[in-house]
N, C-alpha and C positions, 0 to 999 in steps of 0.2 A: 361191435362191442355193445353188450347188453349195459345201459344207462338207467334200467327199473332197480327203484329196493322195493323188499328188503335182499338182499343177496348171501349165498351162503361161497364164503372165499377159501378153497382149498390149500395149507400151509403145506407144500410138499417139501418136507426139512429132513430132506435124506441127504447120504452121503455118496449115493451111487444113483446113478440114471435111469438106469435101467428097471431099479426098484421103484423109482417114483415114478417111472410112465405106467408099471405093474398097477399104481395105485389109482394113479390118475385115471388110467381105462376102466377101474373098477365104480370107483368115483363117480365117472360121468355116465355108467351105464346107471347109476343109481342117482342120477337126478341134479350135481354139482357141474356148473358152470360157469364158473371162476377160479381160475388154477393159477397158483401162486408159486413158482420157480423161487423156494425159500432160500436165504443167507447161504445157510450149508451147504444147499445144491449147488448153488453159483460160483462159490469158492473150491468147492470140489472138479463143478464138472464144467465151470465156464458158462459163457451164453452161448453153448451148444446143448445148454438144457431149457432156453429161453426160444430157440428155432428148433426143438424136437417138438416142444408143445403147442407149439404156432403150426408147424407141419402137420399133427398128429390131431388138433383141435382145430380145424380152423373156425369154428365157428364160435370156439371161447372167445372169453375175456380174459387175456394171460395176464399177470402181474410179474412184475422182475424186483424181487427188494433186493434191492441191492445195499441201500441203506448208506447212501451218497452223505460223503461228507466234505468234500471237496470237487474243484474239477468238472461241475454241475453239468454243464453244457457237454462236454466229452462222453460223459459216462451215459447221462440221457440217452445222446442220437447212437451208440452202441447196443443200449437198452432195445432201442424204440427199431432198428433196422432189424435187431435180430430176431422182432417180430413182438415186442410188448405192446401191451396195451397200455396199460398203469406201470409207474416206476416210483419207487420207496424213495425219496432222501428224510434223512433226520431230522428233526427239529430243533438238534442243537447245532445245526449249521448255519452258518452267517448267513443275515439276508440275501449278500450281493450269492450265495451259492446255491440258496434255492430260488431265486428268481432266474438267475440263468437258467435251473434246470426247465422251471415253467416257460421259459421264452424256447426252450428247444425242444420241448414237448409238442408247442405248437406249431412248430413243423413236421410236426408226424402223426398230426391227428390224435396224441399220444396226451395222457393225463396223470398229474404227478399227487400223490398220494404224499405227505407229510408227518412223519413217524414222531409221534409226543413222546416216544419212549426214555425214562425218566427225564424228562424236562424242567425244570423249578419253574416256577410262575404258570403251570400250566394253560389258563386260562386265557394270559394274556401274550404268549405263545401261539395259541391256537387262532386267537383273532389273528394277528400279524400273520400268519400262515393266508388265511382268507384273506387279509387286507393284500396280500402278494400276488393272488390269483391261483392255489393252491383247489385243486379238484375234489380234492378228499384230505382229512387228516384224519390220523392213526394212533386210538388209542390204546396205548398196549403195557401190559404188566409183563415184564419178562421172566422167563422161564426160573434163573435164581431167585427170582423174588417169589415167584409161586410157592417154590419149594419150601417157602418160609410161612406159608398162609395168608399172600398178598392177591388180590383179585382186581381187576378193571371197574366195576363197577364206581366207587365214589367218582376217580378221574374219570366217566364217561358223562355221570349225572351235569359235573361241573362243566367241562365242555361244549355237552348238549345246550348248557344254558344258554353259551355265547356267540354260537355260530349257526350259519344256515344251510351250511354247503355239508354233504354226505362225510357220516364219521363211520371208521371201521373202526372195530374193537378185536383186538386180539390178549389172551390170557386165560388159559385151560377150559377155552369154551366147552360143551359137549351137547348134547338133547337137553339136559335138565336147565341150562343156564344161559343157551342161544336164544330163548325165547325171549329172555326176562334181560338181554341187553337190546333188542328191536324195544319193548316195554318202555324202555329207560332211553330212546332217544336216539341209538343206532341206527344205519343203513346198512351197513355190511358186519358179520358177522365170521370171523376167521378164526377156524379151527384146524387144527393139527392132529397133535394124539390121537383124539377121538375117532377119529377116521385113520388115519396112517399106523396106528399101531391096532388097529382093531381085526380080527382073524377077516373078516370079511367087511371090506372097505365098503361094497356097493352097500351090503345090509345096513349099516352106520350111518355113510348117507342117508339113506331113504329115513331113517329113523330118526335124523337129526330133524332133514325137513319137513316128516310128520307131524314134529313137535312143534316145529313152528309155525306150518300152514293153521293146526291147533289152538296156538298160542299159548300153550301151557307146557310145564316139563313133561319128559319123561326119566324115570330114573336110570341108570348108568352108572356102571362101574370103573369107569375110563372118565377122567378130568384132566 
């Protein structure tokens, strides 16, 4: 498992499998090496799309959002056997559920990511996440709120302030606007649309991480 930022996290939030390893191979021919077995996939196609990507990648960094809200410890060592690297729980989940998840992560070499997604108190959330032993947390504007002209950026600035441990940001990321949340305090940077609906995934990749090797945008028609 790749442990450098900045990192670019592939959201594969299909509904079928076979579409998201189409994309995934296109993906990683084009430069992305963090593949993210998203919500949809999981509930659609099970964690037999979390051991296609672990089969078919082995040298990625798989992520499973699973997006644990319960159960911490169960659903982890299921995550983490069927070949994850990183596993999503929520951040409105009770302490005692994400610290199990972190105590049975660490038996599988396995690193638990912490989802801010809409959380009240963010800030002081995100600490408690770190104070638990939490590997990453995850700041993310969800897809209904995009739709409204909601973006990541202020909850990433706030965030950034108070923590030390790697934040991923997910919310309509693309070329023009991965750059400018590494800018603002990021380590991983997780985009969807931008690649998974783009006619040609590897060119999107490649374009995404142009912009960032860069550090500047580029413009795009896909957010």
């Amino acid at each position: 498992m790749d442990t450098s930022y900045p990192q670019v996290q592939l959201a594969l939030d299909f509904a079928n499998l076979s579409q998201a390893m189409r994309v995934a191979h296109e993906a990683w021919d084009g430069g992305i090496r963090r593949l993210e077995a998203g919500t949809p996939l999981i509930k659609s196609e099970g964690l037999e799309a979390v051991r296609r990507l672990r089969a078919e990648f082995p040298e990625a960094t798989i992520v499973a959002d699973m997006k644990i809200m319960d159960a911490g410890r169960a659903e982890v060592e299921m995550a983490a056997k069927a070949g994850a690297n990183v596993v999503a729980v929520l951040g409105a989940a009770s302490d005692a559920t994400i610290a199990e998840c972190i105590e049975a992560a660490k038996h599988y070499d396995a690193q638990i990511m912490v989802d801010l997604i809409e959380v009240p108190n963010l800030a002081e959330r995100a600490k408690r996440a770190q104070e638990l032993g939490a590997a990453i947390v995850g700041v993310h504007c969800p897809i209904d709120v995009q739709m409204r002209g909601g973006d990541p950026m202020a909850a990433l600035r706030e965030v950034a302030a108070v923590v030390d441990i790697p934040i991923a940001v997910a919310g309509g990321l693309n070329s023009e606007t991965a750059p400018q949340v590494f800018a603002a305090g990021a380590s991983i940077a997780i985009v969807g649309g931008a690649i998974i609906k783009a006619p040609d995934a590897k060119a999107a990749s490649e374009t995404i991480l142009h912009a960032i090797a860069c550090g500047e945008g580029v413009e795009t028609e896909l957010f």
